[in-house]
C-alpha positions as CSV (number, residue, x, y, z in Angstrom):
1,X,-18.1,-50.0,1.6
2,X,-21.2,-47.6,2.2
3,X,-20.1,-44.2,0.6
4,X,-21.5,-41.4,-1.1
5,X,-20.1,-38.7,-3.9
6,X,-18.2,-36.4,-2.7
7,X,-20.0,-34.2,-4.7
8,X,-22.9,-34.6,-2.4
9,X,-24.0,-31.9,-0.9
10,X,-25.0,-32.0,3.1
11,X,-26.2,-28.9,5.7
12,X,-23.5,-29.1,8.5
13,X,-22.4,-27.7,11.3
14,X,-19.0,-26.3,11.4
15,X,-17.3,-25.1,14.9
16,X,-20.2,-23.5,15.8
17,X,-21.7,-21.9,12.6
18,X,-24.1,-23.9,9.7
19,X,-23.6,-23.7,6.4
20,X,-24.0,-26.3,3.1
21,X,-21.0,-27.9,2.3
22,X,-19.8,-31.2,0.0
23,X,-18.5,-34.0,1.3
24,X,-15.4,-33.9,-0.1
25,X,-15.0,-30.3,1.9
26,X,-16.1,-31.9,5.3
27,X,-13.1,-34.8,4.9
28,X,-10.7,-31.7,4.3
29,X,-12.3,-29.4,7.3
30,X,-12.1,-32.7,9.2
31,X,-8.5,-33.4,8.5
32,X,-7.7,-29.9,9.8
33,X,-9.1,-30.6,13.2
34,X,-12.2,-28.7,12.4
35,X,-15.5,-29.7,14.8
36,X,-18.2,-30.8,12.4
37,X,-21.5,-32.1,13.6
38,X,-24.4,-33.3,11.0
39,X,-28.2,-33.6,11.3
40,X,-29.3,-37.2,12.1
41,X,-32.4,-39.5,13.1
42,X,-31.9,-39.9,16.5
43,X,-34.6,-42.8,17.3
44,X,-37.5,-44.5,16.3
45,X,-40.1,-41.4,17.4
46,X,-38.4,-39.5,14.5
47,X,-36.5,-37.2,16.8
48,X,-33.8,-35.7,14.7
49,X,-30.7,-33.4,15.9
50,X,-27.4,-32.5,15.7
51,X,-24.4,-35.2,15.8
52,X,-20.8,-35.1,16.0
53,X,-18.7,-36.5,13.5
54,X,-16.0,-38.9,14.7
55,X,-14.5,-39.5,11.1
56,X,-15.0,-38.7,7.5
57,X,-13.4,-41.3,5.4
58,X,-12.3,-40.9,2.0
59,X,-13.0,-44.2,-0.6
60,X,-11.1,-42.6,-3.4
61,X,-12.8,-43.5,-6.9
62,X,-15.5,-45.7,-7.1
63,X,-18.4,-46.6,-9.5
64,X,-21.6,-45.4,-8.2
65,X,-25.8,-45.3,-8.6
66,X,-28.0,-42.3,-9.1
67,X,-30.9,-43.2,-7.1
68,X,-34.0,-40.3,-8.3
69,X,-37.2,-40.0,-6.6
70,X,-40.6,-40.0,-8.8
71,X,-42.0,-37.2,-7.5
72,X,-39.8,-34.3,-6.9
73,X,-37.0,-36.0,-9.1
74,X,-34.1,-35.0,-6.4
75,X,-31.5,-38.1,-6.2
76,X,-28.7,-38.9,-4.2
77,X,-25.4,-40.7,-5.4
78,X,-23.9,-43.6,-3.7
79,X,-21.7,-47.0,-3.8
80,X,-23.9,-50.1,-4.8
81,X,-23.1,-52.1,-1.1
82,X,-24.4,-48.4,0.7
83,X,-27.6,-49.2,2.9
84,X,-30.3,-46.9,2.1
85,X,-33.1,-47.2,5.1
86,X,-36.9,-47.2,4.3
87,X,-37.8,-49.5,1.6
88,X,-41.1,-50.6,2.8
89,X,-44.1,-49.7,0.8
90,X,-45.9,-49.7,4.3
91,X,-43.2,-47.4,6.3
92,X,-45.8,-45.2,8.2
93,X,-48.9,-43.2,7.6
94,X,-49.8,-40.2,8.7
95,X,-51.4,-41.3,12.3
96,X,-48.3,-43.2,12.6
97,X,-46.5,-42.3,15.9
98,X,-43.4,-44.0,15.0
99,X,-40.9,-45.0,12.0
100,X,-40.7,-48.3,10.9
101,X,-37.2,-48.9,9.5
102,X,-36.0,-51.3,7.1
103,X,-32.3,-51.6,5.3
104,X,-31.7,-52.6,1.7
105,X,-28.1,-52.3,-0.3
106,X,-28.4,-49.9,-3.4
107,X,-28.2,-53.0,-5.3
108,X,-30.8,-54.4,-4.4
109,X,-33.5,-51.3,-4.9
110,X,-36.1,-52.3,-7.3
111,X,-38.1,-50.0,-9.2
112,X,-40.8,-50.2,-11.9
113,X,-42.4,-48.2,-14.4
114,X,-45.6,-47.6,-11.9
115,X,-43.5,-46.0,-9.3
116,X,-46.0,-47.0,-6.9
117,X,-45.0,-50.7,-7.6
118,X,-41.2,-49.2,-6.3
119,X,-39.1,-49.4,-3.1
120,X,-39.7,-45.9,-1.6
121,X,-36.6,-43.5,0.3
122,X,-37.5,-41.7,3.5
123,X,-36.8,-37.8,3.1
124,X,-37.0,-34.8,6.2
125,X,-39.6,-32.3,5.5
126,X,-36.8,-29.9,7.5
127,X,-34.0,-29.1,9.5
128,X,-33.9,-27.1,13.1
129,X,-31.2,-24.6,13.2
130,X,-30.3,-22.9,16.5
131,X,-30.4,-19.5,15.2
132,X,-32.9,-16.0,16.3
133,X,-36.4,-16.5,14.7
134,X,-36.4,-12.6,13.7
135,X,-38.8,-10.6,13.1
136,X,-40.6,-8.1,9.9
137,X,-37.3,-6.2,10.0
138,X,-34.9,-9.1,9.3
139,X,-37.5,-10.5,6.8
140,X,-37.4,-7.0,4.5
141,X,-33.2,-7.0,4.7
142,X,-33.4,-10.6,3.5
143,X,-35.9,-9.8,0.8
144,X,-33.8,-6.8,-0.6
145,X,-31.5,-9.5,-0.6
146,X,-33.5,-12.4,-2.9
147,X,-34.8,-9.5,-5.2
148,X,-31.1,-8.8,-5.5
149,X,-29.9,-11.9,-6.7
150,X,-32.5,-12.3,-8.7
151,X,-32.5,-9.1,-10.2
152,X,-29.4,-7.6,-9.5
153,X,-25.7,-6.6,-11.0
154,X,-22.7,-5.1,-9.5
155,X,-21.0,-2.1,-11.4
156,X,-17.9,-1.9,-10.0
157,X,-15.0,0.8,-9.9
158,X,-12.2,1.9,-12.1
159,X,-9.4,3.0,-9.5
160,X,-6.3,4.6,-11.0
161,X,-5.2,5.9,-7.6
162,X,-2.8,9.3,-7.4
163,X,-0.5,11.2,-5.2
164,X,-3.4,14.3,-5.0
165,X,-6.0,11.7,-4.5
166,X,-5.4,8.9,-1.8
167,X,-4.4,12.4,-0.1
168,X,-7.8,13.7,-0.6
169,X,-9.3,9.8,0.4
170,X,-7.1,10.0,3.6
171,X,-8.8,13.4,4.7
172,X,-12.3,11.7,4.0
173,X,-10.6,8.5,6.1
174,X,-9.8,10.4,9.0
175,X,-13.2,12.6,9.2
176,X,-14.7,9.3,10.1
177,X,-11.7,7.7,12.3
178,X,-11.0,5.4,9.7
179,X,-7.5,4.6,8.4
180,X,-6.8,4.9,4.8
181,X,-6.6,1.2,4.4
182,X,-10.1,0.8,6.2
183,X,-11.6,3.6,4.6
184,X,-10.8,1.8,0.9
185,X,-12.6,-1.3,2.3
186,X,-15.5,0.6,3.7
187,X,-16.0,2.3,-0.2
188,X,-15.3,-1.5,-1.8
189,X,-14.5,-2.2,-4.9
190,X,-18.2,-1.5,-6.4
191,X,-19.5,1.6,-7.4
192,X,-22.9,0.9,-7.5
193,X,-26.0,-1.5,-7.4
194,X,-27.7,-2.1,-10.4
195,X,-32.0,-3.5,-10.4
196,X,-33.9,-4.4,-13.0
197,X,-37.7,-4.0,-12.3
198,X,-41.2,-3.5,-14.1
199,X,-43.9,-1.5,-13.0
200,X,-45.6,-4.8,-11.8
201,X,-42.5,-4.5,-9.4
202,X,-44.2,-1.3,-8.1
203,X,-47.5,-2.2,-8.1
204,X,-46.5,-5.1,-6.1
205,X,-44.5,-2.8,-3.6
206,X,-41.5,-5.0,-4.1
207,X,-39.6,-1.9,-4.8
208,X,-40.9,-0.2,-1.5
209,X,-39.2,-2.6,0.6
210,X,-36.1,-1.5,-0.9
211,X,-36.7,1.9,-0.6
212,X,-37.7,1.2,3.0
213,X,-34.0,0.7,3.8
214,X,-31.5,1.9,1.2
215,X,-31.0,5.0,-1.0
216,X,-31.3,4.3,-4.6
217,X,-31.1,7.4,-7.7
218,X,-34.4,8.3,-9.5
219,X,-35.6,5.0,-11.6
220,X,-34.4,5.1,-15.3
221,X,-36.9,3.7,-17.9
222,X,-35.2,2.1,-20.7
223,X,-37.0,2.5,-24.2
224,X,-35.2,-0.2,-25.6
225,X,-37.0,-2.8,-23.4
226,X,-39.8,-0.7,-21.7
227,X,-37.9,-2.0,-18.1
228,X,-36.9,0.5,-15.9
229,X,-33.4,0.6,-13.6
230,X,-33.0,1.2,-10.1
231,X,-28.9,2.5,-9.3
232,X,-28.5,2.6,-5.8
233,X,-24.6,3.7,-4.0
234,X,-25.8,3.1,-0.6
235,X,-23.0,1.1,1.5
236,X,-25.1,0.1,3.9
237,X,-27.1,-1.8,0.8
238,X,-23.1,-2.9,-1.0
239,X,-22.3,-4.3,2.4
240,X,-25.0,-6.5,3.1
241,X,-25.0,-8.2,0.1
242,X,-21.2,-8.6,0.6
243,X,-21.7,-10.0,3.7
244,X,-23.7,-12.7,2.4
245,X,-23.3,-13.3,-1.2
246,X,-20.8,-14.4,-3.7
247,X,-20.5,-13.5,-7.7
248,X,-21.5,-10.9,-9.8
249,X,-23.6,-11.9,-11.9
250,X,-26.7,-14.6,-13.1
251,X,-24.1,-17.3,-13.7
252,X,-22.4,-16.7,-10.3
253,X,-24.0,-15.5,-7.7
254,X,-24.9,-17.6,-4.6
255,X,-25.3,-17.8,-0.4
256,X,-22.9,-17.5,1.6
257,X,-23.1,-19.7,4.4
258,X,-23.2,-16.7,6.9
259,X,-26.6,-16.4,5.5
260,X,-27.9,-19.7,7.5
261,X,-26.7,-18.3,10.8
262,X,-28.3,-15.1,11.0
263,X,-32.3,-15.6,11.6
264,X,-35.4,-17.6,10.5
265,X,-37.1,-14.7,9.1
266,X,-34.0,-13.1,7.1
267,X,-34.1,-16.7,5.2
268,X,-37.3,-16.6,4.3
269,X,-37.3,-12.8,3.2
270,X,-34.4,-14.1,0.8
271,X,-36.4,-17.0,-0.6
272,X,-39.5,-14.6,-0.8
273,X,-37.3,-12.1,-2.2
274,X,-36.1,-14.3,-4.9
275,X,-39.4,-16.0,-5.9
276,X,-40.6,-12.0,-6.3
277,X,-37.8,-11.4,-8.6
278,X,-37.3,-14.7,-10.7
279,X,-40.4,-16.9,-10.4
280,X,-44.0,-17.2,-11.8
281,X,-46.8,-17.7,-9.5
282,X,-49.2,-20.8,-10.3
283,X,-52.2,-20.0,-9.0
284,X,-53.6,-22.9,-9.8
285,X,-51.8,-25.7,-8.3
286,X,-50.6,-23.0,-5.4
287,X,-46.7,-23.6,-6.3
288,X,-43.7,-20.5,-8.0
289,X,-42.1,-21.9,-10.9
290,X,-38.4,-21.0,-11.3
291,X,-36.5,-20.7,-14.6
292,X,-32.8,-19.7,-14.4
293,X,-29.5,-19.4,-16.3
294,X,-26.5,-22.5,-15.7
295,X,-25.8,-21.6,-11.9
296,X,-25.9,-25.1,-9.9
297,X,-24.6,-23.4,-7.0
298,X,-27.3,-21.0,-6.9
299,X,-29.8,-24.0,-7.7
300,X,-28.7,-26.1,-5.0
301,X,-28.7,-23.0,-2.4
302,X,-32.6,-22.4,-3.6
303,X,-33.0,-26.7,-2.8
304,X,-31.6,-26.2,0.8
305,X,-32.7,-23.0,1.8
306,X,-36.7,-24.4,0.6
307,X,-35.8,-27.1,2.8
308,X,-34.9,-25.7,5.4
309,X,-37.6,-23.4,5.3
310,X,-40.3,-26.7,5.5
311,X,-41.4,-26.1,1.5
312,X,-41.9,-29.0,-0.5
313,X,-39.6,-28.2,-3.6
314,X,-39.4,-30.4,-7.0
315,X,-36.6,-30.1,-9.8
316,X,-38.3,-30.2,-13.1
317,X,-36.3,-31.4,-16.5
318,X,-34.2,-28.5,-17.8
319,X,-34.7,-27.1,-21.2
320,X,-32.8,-25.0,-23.9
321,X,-34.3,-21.2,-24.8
322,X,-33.5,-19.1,-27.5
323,X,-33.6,-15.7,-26.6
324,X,-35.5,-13.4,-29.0
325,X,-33.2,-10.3,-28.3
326,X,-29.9,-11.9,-29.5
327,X,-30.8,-15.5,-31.5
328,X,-28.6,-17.2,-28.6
329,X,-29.2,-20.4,-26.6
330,X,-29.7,-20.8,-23.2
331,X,-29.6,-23.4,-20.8
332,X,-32.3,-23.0,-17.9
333,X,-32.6,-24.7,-15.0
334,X,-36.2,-25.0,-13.7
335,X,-37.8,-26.4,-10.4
336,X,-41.0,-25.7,-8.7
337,X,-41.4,-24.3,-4.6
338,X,-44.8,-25.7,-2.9
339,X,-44.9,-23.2,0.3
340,X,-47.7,-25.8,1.7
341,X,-46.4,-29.3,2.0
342,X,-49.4,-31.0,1.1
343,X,-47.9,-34.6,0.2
344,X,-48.6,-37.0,3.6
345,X,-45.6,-37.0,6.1
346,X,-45.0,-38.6,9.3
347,X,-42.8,-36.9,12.2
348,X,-41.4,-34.6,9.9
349,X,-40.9,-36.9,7.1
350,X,-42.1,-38.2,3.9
351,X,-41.4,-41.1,1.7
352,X,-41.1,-41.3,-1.7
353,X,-40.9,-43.9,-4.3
354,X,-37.8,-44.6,-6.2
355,X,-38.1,-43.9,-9.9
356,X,-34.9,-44.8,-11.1
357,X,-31.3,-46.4,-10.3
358,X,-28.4,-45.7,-13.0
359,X,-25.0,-45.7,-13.1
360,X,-23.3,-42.6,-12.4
361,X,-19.8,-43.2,-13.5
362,X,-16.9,-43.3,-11.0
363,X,-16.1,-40.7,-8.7
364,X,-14.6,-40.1,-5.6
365,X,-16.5,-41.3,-2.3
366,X,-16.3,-41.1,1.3
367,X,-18.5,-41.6,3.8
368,X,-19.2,-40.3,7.5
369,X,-18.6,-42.0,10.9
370,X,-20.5,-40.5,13.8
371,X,-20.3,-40.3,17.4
372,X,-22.3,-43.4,19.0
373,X,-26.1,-42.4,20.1
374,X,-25.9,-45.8,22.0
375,X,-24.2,-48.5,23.7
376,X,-23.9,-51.4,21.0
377,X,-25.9,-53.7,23.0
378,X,-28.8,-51.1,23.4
379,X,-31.8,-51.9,21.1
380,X,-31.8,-48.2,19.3
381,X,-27.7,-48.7,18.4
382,X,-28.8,-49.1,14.4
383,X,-29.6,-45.1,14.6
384,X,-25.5,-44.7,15.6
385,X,-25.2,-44.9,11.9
386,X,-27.8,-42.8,10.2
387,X,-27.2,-39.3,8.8
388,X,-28.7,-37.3,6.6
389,X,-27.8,-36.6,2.9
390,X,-27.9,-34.3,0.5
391,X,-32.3,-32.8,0.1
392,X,-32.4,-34.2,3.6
393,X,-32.5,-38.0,1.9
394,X,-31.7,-40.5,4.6
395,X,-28.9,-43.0,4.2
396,X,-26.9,-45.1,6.7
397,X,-23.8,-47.3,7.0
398,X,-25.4,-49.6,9.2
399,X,-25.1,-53.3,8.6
400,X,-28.5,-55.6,6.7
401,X,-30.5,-56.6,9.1
């Protein structure tokens, strides 16, 4: 059977609204009757779009191959009989007007230690969502979002309500035609926002943009580490972050998928935000380098949303750091964003030798079925079963030809 982990991670769309979402969670969504549609290669031109799915079909456990690319080392799980399209070394060149395609099982992928010498994967440079482009407005909200999560901690509040003082909260309540019950959900649970920044930070004018828009207490310098803190109350500020991200902290904060249906520009202000906050700027290859604690979630968000964006992003090998502060160990994740895409693509896509295929143990699979494209005699019927995977790899159940 062609199937995938359902740990894979794929953009979808779910009754109307996008979002990132595993596999395994698109076969439960499906199973409750949920409308789920899935960017696909729609023909040979590279036209890609939006597809219903008819089916999402669950394999149970199986053994499965990591297949990793050479150069940005993302990878893509799957059952050894799945068909993976694009091994020709000659698939297209730039110039090209038109994808060549070509089927292989997983099993039969060859590799070698010039990757050059390997069978190559097709990859989308990006997706199209339907969504507002924005404008300078909605890029400033979404980078006083980025810096946030980058930077940012919640404090939150110690409620030991009383008679005396839910009476005084429901006189505040009703001054602004709230009820009591509202009123506690307007103030939320947190008390205040928390910022670490550096005077870089100013000089920068990364904290002006969240100045622009929110109220924040006068900056507190701590001696201990020459940083200084930003404390800012504002519920407009609390609110947008609850809107549209989860956790509390480095190890569990992450998108929400609302954040994908708001507008072009708010998802790049978060990106932007973020890289202002948590990256290094390499001037000399033109790319950010990203370091940051054991949060996959968060990782994978950053993957999709530089995708999605058109950035060419590579995951570089994880490393352990001992902190100097407190003697501990940490784990850091690390990846580089290219804002250019400089490597040479074709229609939006770009292929990219195979470096490795290992076994990835046995896990649960499933695969997807989608709505025909085309009648089953018509010529272009093979792109019926393509879909795209998780990094915007392409992968199809389609039988060898």
């Amino acid at each position: 059977m062609n199937a995938l982990s359902g740990d894979t991670y794929l953009f979808a769309e779910i009754d109307g609204r996008y979002g990132v979402y595993t596999l395994k969670e698109l076969y439960e969504l499906h199973n409750q009757g949920r409308k789920i549609r899935v960017p696909t290669l729609l023909n040979e031109r590279g036209e890609k779009g939006w597809v219903e799915v008819e089916d999402v079909v669950s394999f149970e456990k199986q053994p499965l191959k990591r297949i990793t690319l050479a150069t940005t080392r993302l990878y893509v799980e799957a059952t050894e009989d799945a068909i993976i399209p694009a091994f020709s070394s000659k698939l297209f060149s730039g110039r090209e007007k038109r994808i060549i395609l070509k089927f292989k099982p997983v099993n039969e992928l060859t590799f070698a230690n010039d990757p050059t010498f390997s069978n190559t994967l097709l990859t989308a440079i990006r997706f199209s969502l339907n969504i507002l482009e924005g404008d300078q407005k909605e890029w400033e909200y979404g980078f006083c979002l980025g810096f946030f999560i980058a930077e940012g901690n919640f404090e939150y509040r110690r409620r030991s309500f009383t008679k005396h003082s839910l009476t005084t909260l429901n006189g505040f309540a009703r001054k602004m035609g709230k009820s009591l019950e509202d009123y506690l959900k307007f103030m939320t649970e947190i008390l205040r926002v928390d910022i670490t920044v550096g005077q870089q930070d100013f000089e920068r004018k990364y904290v002006d943009i969240l100045l622009k828009h929110f109220k924040f207490a006068k900056p507190n310098i701590r001696k201990s580490d020459n940083s200084i803190m930003l404390y800012s109350s504002d519920k407009k500020f609390i609110h947008l972050i609850k809107d549209y991200i989860d956790g509390f902290n480095a190890h569990t904060k992450r998108l929400k998928n609302e954040a994908y249906n708001r507008s072009l520009k708010f998802l790049e202000g978060i990106m932007d935000g973020y890289l202002s906050g948590d990256a290094h700027y390499n001037a000399e290859n033109n790319h950010f380098d990203v370091g940051m604690t054991e949060n996959y979630l968060l990782y994978n968000d950053l993957i999709f949303l530089a995708k999605l964006l058109g950035y060419d992003v590579h995951l570089n090998k994880d490393i352990f750091v001992k902190s100097f502060k407190t003697g501990k160990i940490y784990h850091v994740l690390r990846l580089k964003v290219f804002k250019q895409f400089k490597r040479n693509s074709a229609l939006g896509f770009v292929k990219e030798h195979i470096k490795t295929v290992e076994d990835a143990g046995v896990k649960e699979s499933y695969n997807l079925v989608l709505k025909p494209l085309y009648p089953k005699d018509n010529k272009r019927s093979i792109f019926n079963n393509l879909y795209f995977t998780a990094y915007g790899f392409l992968v199809s159940d389609a039988i060898k030809t």
